[in-house]
N, C-alpha and C positions, 0 to 999 in steps of 0.2 A: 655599430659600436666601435670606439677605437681601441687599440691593440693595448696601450698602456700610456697610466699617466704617474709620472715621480712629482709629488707634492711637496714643496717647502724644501726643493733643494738648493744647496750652496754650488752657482757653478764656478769651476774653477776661470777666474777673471772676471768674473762680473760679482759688484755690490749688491747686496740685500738677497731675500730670500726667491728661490722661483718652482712657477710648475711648470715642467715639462712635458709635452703632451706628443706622444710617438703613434706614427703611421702606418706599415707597410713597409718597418725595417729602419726608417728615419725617424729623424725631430722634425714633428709637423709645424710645432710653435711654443715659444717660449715665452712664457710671460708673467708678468709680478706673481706672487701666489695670491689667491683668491677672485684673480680676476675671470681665470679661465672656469666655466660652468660647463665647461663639455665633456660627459659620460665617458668614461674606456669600459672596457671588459676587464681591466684590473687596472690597482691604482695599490702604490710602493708609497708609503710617509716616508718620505724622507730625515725630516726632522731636524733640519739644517746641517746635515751632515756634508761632507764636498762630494762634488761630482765631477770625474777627469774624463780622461777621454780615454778610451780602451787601450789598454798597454800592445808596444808592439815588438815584438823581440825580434831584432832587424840580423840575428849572428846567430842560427841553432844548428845543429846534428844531431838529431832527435833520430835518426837513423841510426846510430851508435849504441843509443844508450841501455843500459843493466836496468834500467827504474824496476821496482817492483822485483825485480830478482834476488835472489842469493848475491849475496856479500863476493867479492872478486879482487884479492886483492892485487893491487898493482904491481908489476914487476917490471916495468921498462925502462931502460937507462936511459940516461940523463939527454936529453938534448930534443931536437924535432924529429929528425933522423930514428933516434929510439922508440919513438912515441908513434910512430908512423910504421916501424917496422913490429912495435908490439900488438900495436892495435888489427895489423893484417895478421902476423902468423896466431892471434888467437880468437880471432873472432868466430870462427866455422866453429870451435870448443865451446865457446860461450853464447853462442845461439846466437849469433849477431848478423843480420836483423832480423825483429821478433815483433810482430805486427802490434803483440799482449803489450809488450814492453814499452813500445814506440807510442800505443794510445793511453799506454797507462800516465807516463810522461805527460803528455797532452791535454789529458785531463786535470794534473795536477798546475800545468799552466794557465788551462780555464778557470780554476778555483780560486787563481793569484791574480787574477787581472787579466791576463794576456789575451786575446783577440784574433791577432794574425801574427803569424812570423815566418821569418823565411830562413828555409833550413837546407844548408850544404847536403848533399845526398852523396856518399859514395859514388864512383862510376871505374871500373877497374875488368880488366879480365878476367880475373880470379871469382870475381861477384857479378856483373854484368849489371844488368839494371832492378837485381832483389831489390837493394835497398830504394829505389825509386816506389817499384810494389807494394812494397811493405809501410812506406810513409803515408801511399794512397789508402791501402785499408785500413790501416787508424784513423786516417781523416774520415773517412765514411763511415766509420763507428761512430765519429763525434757529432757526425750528425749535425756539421753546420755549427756546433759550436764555437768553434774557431777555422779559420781561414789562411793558408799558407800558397806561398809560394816558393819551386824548388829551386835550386841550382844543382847542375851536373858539373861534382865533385872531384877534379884529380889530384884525393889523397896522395897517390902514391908514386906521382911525379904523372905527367903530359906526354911528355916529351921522351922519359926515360920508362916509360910503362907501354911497351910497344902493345898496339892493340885498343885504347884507351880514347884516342880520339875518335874512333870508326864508333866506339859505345855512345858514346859524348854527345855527337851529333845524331845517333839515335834516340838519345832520350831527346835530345832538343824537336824531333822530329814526331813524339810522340809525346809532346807539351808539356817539357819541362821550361821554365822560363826563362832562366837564367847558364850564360855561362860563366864554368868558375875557372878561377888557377891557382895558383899557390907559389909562394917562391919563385918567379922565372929564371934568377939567378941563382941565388944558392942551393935552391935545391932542381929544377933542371937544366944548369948550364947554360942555358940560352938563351937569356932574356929576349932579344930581338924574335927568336923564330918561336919562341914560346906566347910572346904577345900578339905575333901576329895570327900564329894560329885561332889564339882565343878570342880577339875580335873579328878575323875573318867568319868562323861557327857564327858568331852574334850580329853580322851582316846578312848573310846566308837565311838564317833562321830568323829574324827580327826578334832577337832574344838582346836580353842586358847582360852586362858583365859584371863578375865581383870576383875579385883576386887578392885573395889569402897575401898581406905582406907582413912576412914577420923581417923578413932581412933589416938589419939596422946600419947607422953611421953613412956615412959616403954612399955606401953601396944600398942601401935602403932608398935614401935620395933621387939617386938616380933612377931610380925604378921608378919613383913617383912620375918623374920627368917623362919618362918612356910611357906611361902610363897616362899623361897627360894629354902627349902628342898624340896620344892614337883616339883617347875620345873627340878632339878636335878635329883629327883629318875624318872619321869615321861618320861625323856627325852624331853620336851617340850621348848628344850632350844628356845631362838626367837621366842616365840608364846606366852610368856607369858608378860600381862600389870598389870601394879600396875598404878590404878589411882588417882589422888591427891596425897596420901604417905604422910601425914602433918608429920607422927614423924618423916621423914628423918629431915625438916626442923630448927625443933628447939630440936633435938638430940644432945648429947654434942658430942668434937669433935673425940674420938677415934671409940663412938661409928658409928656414919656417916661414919668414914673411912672404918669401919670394913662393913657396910651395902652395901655400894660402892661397896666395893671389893667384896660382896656375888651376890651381882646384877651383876654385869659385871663376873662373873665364870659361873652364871647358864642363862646367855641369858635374863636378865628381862627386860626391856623398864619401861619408864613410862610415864603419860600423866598428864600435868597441866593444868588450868586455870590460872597459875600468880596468886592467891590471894595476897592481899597485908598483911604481917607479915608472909607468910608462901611458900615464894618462894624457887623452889627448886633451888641447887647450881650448875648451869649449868655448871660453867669452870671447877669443879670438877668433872661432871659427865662424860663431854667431855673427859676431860682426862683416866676417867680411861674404857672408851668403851661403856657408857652405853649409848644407847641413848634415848631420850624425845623429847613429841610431846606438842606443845602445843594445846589446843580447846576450845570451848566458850562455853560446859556445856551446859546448859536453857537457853534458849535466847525466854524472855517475855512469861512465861509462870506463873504456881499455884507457882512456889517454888520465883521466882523472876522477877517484871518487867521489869528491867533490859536487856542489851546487845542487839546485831543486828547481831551477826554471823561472825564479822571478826577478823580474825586468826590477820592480820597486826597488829590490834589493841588490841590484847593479847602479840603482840612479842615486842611490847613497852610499855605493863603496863609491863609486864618481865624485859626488858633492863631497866626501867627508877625505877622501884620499889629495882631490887637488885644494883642499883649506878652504872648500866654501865656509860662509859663517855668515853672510848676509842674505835675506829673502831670497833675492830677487838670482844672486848667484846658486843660493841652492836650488832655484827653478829649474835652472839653466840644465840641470839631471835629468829633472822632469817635462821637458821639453825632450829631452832626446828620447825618452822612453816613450815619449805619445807622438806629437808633431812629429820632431824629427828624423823618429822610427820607419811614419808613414811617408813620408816624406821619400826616404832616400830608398825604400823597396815600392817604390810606386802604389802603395796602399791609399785611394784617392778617397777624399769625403769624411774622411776623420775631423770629428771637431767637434765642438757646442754651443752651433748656429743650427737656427733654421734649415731645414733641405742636406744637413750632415746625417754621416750614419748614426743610427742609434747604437753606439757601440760603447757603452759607457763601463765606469767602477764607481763603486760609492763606499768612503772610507770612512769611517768615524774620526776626522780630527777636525783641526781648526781652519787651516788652511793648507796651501800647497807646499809652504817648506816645510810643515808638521809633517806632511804623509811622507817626506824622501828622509826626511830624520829620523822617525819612529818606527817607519816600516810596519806597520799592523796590520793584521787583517783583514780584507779585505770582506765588506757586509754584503754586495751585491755586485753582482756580473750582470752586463746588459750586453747582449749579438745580437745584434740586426733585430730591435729588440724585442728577442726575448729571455726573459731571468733566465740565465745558465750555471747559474752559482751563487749560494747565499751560504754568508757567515763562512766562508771556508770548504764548503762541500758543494760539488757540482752535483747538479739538479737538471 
């Protein structure tokens, strides 16, 4: 008997109605409906509903977060530096990190769609490698539900948190996958010795790189450039993220072009939030190779109350904050929450061919710019498949 068959679905890009028939965690075969007569162990009506490809939340710290807790309100002044110094001096108060919290979280991303994501982890002296710990027993709770990969985190500066790299590269040593950084410049001083240290670790350990750049203008810029040059000489083409990237956003226009073209030569990916004034230029990135995921960052935690974890509803503050209003440009959200997601965290097999992961969502609308516009509910979760989530509730 096979695993499961979805009857009369609408898959997202392909005309007319189809059944889906899953194997062993994939799509075994896809074909018109009616045509396929072969038994599963269960079978989903779809009932022409769409079918996308499991969301991927390519930007979390799920390590952080309050979910499920008591109300906390925020008190950190205004800036990175605030929010960086608020979130260490109170988190040993607020139970931070909390294994309950971190899967409670997690589960409420299974319920939205989400599938895999990849989540900054803390890495500091003060905390050591808890928050790595504490990400692992959530995920073992979920049982396979969803699927993540880490990055070893230096919130609280590299460079200027003595002690911090010797952790770093022990999580890397101890299979985290990623290394992270943050600000090389403005917040450690050092761009040069700051970059090199984070792709020497990601040499060393055959790990990826993803580095936090909120720094903006000229000096954002430049960082990009530095950043360029090292996935090239390093050969780390496809393995390296640049997250947030604000200077791409409000850089004038030759230089954006010129950044573009540096990011799409050396393999770079990037990952957003959608912020609103600082969205990146999707149909420009689209075009020139580059690809972007989009993720939901903190979600109700020290740095901000805020957010619930769904990617949908990052891939329409996206389409509706940079003026999509046609199809195929509102896709272009929904591309980075699925494709693109998988894409730039090396999440391999995503899709709705033949031989892809069964890792599907099944929305009730019409099509693909109805689901990033309406944002609703999501009817069915599919992981590797099996139904993880129906109507809203994990299962």
């Amino acid at each position: 008997m096979n695993d499961l068959l979805l009857r009369r679905a609408h898959l997202w890009g392909r005309d007319g109605l189809a059944d889906v028939l899953v194997r062993d965690g994939r799509i075994a075969r896809v074909s018109d409906t009616g045509e396929d007569a072969e038994a599963a162990a269960h079978t989903e009506d779809i009932a022409g509903r769409l079918v996308v490809p499991g969301f991927v939340d390519g930007h979390a710290h799920v390590d952080k977060t309050l979910w499920g807790g008591p109300w906390v309100p925020n008190a950190a002044a205004p800036g990175l530096a605030g929010r960086i110094a608020h979130g260490r001096g109170r988190r040993a108060e607020a139970g931070v990190p909390d294994p309950d919290k971190i899967a409670a979280l997690l589960s409420n991303m299974v319920a939205l769609g989400t599938v895999h994501t990849r989540s900054h982890v803390d890495v500091d002296p003060g905390l050591g490698l808890d928050g790595v710990e504490a990400v692992r027993e959530a995920l073992r709770r979920l049982d396979g539900r969803i699927t993540a990969d880490l990055v070893a985190f230096p919130q609280t500066g590299l460079l200027t948190s003595p002690g911090t790299e010797r952790l770093m590269e022990q999580a890397l040593r101890e299979g985290v996958e990623t290394v992270g950084g943050i600000d090389p410049a403005g917040l450690d001083r050092d761009p040069v010795r700051h970059l090199d240290t984070v792709f020497g670790m990601a040499e060393r350990h055959g790990a990826g790189v993803d580095v936090h750049l909120h720094d903006r203008g000229t000096l954002g810029a430049w960082e990009y450039e530095l950043i360029i040059e090292r996935a090239r000489v390093t050969g780390l083409a496809g393995r390296v993220t640049i997250s947030h990237g604000f200077a791409l956003s409000d850089a004038e226009p030759e230089v954006r072009a010129r950044l573009i073209d540096g990011l799409a030569g050396a393999g770079i990916g990037l990952a957003t939030i959608a912020p609103a004034g600082r969205l990146l230029p999707l149909a420009d990135l689209r075009a020139a190779g580059v690809p972007v995921a989009l993720g939901n960052d903190g979600v109700r935690d020290l740095w901000s109350p805020y957010g619930t974890g769904d990617v949908l509803e990052r891939a329409l503050r996206q389409a509706q904050g940079g003026g999509a209003v046609r199809d195929e440009d509102i896709e272009l959200a929904l591309h980075a929450a699925t494709y693109g997601g998988a894409r730039v965290v090396g999440f391999e097999g995503l899709g709705l061919a033949e031989g892809d992961r069964a890792d599907l969502v099944v929305i009730d609308v019409r099509n693909a710019a109805e689901a990033v516009a309406a944002c609703p509910p999501r009817d069915l979760v599919v992981k590797a498949g099996r139904v993880v989530a129906r109507r809203g509730e994990i299962v």
